[in-house]
C-alpha positions in Angstrom: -37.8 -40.0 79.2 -35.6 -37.1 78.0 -34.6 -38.8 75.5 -38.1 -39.6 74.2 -38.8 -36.0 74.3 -35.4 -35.2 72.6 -36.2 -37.8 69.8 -39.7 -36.5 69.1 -38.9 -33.0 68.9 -35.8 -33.5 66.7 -38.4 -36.0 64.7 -40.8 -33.3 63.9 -38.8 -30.7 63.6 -37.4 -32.9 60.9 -40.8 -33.8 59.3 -40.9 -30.4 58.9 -37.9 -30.0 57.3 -38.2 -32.7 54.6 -41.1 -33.0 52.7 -42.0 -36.4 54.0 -45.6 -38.4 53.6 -47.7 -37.2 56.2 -50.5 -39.7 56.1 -48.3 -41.9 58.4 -48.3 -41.3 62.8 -45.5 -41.2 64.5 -45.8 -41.3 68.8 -43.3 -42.4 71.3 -44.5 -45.0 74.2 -43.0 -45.8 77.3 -43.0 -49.8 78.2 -46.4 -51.1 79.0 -48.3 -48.3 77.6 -50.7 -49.4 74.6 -50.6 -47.4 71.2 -53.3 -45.5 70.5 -53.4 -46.7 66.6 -52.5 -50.1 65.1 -49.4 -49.9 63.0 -45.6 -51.1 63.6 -43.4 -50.4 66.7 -39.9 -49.8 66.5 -37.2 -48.7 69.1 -35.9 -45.2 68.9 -32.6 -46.3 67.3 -34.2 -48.2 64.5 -37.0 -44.8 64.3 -34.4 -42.5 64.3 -32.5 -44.6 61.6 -35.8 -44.5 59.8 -35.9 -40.9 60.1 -33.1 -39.9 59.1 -32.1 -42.4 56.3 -33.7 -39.8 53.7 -31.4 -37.4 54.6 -28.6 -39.6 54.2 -29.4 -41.0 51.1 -29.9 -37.2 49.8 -27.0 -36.0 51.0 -25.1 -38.9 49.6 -26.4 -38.6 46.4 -25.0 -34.5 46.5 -21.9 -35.4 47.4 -21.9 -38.1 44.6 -23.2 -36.0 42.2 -20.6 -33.1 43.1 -18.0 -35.3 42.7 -18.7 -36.4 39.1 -19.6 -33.3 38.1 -16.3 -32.3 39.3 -14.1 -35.2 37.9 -15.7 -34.2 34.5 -15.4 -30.6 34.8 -11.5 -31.4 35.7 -11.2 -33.8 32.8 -12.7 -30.9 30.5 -10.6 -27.9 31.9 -7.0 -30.0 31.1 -8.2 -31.1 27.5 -8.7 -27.2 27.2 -5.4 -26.5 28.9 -3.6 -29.0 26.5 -5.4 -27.6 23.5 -4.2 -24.3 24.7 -0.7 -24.9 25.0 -0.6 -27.1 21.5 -2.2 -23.6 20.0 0.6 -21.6 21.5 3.0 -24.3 20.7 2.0 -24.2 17.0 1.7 -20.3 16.9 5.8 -19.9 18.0 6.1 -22.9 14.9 4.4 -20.5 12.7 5.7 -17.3 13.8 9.5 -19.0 13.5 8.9 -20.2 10.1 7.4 -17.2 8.9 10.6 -15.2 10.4 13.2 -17.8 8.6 11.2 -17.4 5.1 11.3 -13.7 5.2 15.4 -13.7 6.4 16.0 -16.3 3.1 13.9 -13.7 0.6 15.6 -10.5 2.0 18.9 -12.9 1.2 18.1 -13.2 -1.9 16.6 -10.2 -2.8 20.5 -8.7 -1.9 22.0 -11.8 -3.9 20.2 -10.8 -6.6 21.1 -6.8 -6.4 24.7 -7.6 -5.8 24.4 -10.4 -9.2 22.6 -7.5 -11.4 24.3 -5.7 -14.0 24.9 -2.1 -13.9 23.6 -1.1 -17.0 20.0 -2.8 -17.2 19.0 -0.8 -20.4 22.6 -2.0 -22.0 21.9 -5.6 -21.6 17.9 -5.4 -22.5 19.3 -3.2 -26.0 21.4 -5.8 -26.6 19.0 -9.0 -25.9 16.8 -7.1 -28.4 19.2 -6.6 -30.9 20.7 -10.5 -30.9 16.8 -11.7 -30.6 16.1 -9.9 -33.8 19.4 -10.7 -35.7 18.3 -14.2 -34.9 14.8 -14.2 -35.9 16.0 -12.8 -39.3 18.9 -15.5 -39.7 16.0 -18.4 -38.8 14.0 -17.3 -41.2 16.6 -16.9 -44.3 17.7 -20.0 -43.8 14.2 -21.7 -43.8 13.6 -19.7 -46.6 15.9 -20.9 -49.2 
């Protein structure tokens, strides 16, 4: 008898809980005693199954769900990890390079102040000087 009591009260205070289809009955009866509707009659294990099967199935299918959405949000988060790292790894390439290419033109720049003549305006005299003399000799001697 308790236990009827127990399972009706946890029952209803259930159907309250879950928005369930209230056109249905529900009563408990003791052995011998005649329902006062027509319908089916099940124990109280297979109407407490019954009962809370909706539950279970909901809960199940949050847990389910909750677990995909977390195996994707996993997957996502280490693509975005990996691109991170290649970004970083990329941006030291870059920064290296860059420092090696602006060593080698300082070198040069120096290579080519040690290679320079002292006397620029003595050597660009005397480039125009031979570049004339030439152009004059050209054109004599197509000339004739």
């Amino acid at each position: 008898m308790f236990l009827s009591i127990l399972l009706f009260i946890s029952s209803v205070t259930y159907a309250q809980d879950v928005a369930l289809d209230t056109s249905g009955k529900f009563t408990i009866l003791e052995y011998r005693e005649r329902a006062p509707f027509g319908g089916v009659l099940f124990d109280a294990d297979a109407t407490s199954y019954l009962l809370t099967m909706p539950r279970y199935y909901e809960e199940k299918y949050h847990l389910e769900l909750a677990m995909a959405v977390g195996t994707v949000t996993a997957e996502k988060q280490l693509e975005i990890d990996n691109l991170n790292i290649r970004l970083s790894t990329l941006t030291s390439q870059y920064d290296t390079a860059i420092q090696q290419k602006d060593m080698e033109i300082l070198q040069l720049q120096e290579a080519v102040k040690k290679n320079s003549k002292t006397n620029p305006w003595l050597w660009g005299t005397l480039g125009a000087v031979v570049g004339a003399g030439m152009t004059v000799a050209i054109v004599r001697a197509t000339a004739q």
